[in-house]
N, C-alpha and C positions, 0 to 999 in steps of 0.2 A: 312781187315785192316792190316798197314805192317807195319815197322819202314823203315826210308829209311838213304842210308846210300854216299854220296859224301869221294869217298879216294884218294886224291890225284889228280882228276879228271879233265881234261884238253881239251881246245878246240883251235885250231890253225888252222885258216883259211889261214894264207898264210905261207909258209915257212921260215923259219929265222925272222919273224915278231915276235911281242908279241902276246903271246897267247889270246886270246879274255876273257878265263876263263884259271885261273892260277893255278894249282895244288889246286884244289877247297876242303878243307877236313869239312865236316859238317855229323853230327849224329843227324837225326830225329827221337823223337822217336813214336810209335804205339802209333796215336790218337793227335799227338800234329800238334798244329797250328803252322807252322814258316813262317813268312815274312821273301822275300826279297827285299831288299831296294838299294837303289843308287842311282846315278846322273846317267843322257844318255852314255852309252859306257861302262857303269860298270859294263857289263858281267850276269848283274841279269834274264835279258830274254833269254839269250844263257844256262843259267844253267838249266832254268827249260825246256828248248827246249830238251838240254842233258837227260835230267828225262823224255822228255815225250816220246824220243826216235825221233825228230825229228832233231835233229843235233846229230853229229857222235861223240862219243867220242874220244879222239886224245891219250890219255894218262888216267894210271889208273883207276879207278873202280868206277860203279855206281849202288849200290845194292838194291833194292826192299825185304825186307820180306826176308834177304841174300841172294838172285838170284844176279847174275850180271847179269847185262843186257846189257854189251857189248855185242854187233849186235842181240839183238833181239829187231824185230818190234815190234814198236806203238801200235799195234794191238794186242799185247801177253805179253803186261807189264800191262795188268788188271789197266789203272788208264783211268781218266777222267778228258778232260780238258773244262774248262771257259775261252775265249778268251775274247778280248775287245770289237771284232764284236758279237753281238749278235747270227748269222747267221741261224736266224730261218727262216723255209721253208714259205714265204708270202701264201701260198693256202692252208696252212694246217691248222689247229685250234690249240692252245694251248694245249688242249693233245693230238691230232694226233703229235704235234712236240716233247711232250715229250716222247711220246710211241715210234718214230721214230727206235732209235738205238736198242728197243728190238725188235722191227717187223723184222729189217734186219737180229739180231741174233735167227731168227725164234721160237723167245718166244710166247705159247699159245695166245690166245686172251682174256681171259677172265683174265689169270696171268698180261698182259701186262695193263690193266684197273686197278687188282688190283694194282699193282707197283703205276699206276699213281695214283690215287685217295688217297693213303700214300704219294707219294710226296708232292703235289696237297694243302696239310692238311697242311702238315710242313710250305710253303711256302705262305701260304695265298692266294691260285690260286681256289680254289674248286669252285669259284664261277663264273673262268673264262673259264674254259675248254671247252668250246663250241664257245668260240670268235677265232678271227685272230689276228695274230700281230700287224695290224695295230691301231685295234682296244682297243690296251693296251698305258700305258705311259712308257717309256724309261727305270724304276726301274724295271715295271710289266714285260718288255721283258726281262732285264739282269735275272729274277727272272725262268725264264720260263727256258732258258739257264740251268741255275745251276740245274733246274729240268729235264732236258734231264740228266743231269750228275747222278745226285739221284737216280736216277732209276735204273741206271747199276749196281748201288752197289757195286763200284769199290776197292780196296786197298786202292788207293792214289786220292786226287781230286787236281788238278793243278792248276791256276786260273792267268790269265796274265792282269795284271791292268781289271779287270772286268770292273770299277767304271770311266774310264776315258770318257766314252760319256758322262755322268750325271752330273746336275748339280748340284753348292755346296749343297745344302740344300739336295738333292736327293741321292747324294753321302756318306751325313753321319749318315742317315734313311738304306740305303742299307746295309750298311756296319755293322751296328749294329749286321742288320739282317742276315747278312754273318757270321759273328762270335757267333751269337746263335746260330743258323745251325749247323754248325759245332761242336759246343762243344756237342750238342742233339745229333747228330749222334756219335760223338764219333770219326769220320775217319779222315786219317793222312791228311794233307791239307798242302800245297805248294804255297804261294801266293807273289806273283810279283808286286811291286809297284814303283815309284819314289818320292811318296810322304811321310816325316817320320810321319807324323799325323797319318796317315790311318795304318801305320807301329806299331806305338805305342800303337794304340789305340786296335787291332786288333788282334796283334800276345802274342803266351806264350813264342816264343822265336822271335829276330830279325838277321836277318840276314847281315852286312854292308859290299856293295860290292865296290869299286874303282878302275878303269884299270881291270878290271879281277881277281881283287888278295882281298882274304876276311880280313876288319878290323876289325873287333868284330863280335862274334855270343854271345849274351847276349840276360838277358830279358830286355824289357824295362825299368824297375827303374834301373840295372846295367848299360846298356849304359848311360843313362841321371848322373848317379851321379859317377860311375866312366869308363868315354870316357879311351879307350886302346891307342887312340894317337889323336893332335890334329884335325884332319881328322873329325874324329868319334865326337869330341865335338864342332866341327864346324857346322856337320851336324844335330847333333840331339840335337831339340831345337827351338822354335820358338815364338820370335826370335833367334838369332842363340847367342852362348855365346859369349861376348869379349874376343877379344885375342890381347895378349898384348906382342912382346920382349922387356925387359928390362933388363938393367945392374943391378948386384946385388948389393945391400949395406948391410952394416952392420947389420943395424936392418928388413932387407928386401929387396926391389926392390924400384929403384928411377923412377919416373913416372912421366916426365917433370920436373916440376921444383920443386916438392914433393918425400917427401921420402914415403913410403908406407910402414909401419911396419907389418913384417908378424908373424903368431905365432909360437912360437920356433918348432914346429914337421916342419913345414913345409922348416922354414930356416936350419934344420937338413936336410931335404934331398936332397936340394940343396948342402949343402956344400959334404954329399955323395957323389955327380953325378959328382964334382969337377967343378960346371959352374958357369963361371963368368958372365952370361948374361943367364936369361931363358924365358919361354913362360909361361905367367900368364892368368890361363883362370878364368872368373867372368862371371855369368850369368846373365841375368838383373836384377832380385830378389835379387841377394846379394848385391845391394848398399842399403846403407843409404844414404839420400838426406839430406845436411843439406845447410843454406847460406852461402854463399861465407864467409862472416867478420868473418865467427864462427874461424878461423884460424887453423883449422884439416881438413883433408882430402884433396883428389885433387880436384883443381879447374876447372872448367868445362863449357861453356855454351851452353843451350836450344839454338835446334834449329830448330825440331818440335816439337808438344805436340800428341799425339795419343790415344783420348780418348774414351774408350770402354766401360763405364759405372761403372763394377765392379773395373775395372783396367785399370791402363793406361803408355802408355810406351812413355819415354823420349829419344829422337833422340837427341843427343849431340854433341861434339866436347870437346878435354881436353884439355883446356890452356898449350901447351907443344910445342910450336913454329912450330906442323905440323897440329894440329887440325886435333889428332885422334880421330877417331870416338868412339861411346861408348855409346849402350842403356842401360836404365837404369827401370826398371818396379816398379810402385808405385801401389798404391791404388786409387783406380776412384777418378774423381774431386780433385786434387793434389792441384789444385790455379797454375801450374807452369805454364809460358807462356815462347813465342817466345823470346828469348833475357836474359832470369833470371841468373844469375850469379850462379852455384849452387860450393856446396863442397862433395863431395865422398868417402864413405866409405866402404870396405868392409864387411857384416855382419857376414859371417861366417867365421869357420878356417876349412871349409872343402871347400877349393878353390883348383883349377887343375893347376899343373904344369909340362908341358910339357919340353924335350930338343928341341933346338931350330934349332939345325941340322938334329934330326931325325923325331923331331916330335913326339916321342912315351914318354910315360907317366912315370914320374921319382918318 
């Protein structure tokens, strides 16, 4: 087990272009789970490609256990990786495929049974080891996978969207079990996702990548309550939070044809930032629903209803002459239908305000 260590660290495929990964600086430490997350393009699979020693590092330092590991092979960075492809050998049995990589590092034979059969236990497999691949379900092969990796006993275990063959239901049984694994063992873990769910749910730190260049490395409850720009609270959240430019007023921000009173910490630090127009972020949770005639709040109207049972989230439109949009999350069975006229409230005074130029968090 190792801490791992991004300094600086850079990937540029083509010359005078943008680097694919941007002066990447992240501190993992010995034993911790960190996800990495983004949209397609975000550099997140080319980082840990950089860690696993399969793409070249262009700039800066990529340290294992303090090793750099500028140009040293794949093969001599002691980690393990989980890919998406399962790419177990179809003629071999589920432990011949996990015993695989210690036969070729010509591990005894009796070590390499004991190795598996410790795997085997962790994973819930003990009772497959004698089948084929074909002969498992989609979760039981991604499972078998991570037990190839288990075995080696590696530093670091890598893992590139594991979960994306699978299906939803399968996906969030797996993944559980992914992140118990891992905290049981104890080892540093690297894991690659585009989904923030799985991101959330999953990691003790997140990692948020865009264009190559990192927007927060937090834990979960610190990205969710406070996003470092709006990027980051755009993205994490689901649904995603409202976001709002508005001209400021005096007691707050005007919002259509409503003024929107904010609480004095927060209208302080706009008038800090010196803007006369900012980005007001509200998540769906922090409205109050009330009726239109109540004459407070902005006015708004239903225009789906989304009903989930415990909870249920309101797809909108704010009577503001462009029919912004604006979800809004109540409590199951609401009564609101297609069409209701509603009125908007903010509940908290721990709402996000962004600048609207930069985006980053004021």
């Amino acid at each position: 087990m190792a801490e791992v260590e991004f300094d600086q660290a850079s990937r540029i495929y083509t010359a005078g272009a943008k680097p694919a990964v941007n002066r990447l600086d992240l501190e993992i430490a010995d034993g911790e789970f960190v996800v990495l997350v983004g949209p397609s393009g975000s550099g997140k699979s080319t980082a840990l490609r950089m860690l696993a020693g399969l793409e070249e590092i262009d700039g800066g330092q990529i340290r294992i256990g303090g090793r750099n590991m500028v140009g040293v092979p794949s093969r001599d960075r002691d980690i393990a990786m989980v890919f998406q492809n399962y790419a177990l050998y179809p003629n071999k049995t589920v432990g011949e495929n996990m015993a695989f990589p210690l036969k070729m590092r010509g591990v005894p034979k009796e070590e390499r049974a004991t190795k598996v059969k410790a795997a085997a236990e962790i994973l819930g497999l003990s009772e497959y080891l004698d089948r084929k691949p074909r002969a498992l379900s989609g979760g039981q092969r991604q499972r078998v996978a991570m037990g190839r990796a288990i075995v080696r006993e590696p530093q670091v275990f890598l893992m590139d969207e594991p979960l994306s063959n699978l299906d939803a239901k399968m996906r969030v049984s797996t993944r559980t079990e992914i992140a118990a694994m891992q905290r049981r063992l104890g080892v540093t873990t690297v894991y690659v996702t585009h989904d923030q769910v799985e991101a959330m749910t999953m990691g003790d730190r997140v990692a948020l990548l865009k264009d190559g260049e990192l927007q927060q490395f937090a834990t979960p409850a610190e990205l969710y309550d406070k996003p470092a720009n709006a990027f980051v609270a755009g993205f994490i959240g689901s649904p995603a939070m409202n976001l709002f430019t508005l001209p400021v007023s005096e007691e707050g921000v005007r919002m259509g044809s409503s003024e929107l009173a904010l609480p004095r910490s927060l209208r302080s630090r706009i008038t800090e930032a010196g803007l006369s127009t900012v980005q007001l972020g509200i998540r769906p949770e922090q409205w109050t629903v009330g009726s239109n005639g109540d004459g407070a709040g902005v006015k708004a109207q239903v225009d789906v209803v989304e009903e989930l049972g415990s909870d249920a989230f309101l797809y909108a439109h704010l009577d503001d002459g462009e029919q912004t949009p604006v979800v809004v999350r109540t409590g199951g069975r609401s009564g609101a239908r297609r069409g209701d006229q509603i009125a908007l409230t903010p509940t908290s005074e721990d709402l996000h305000l962004f600048d609207p130029s930069t985006g980053e968090r004021v």
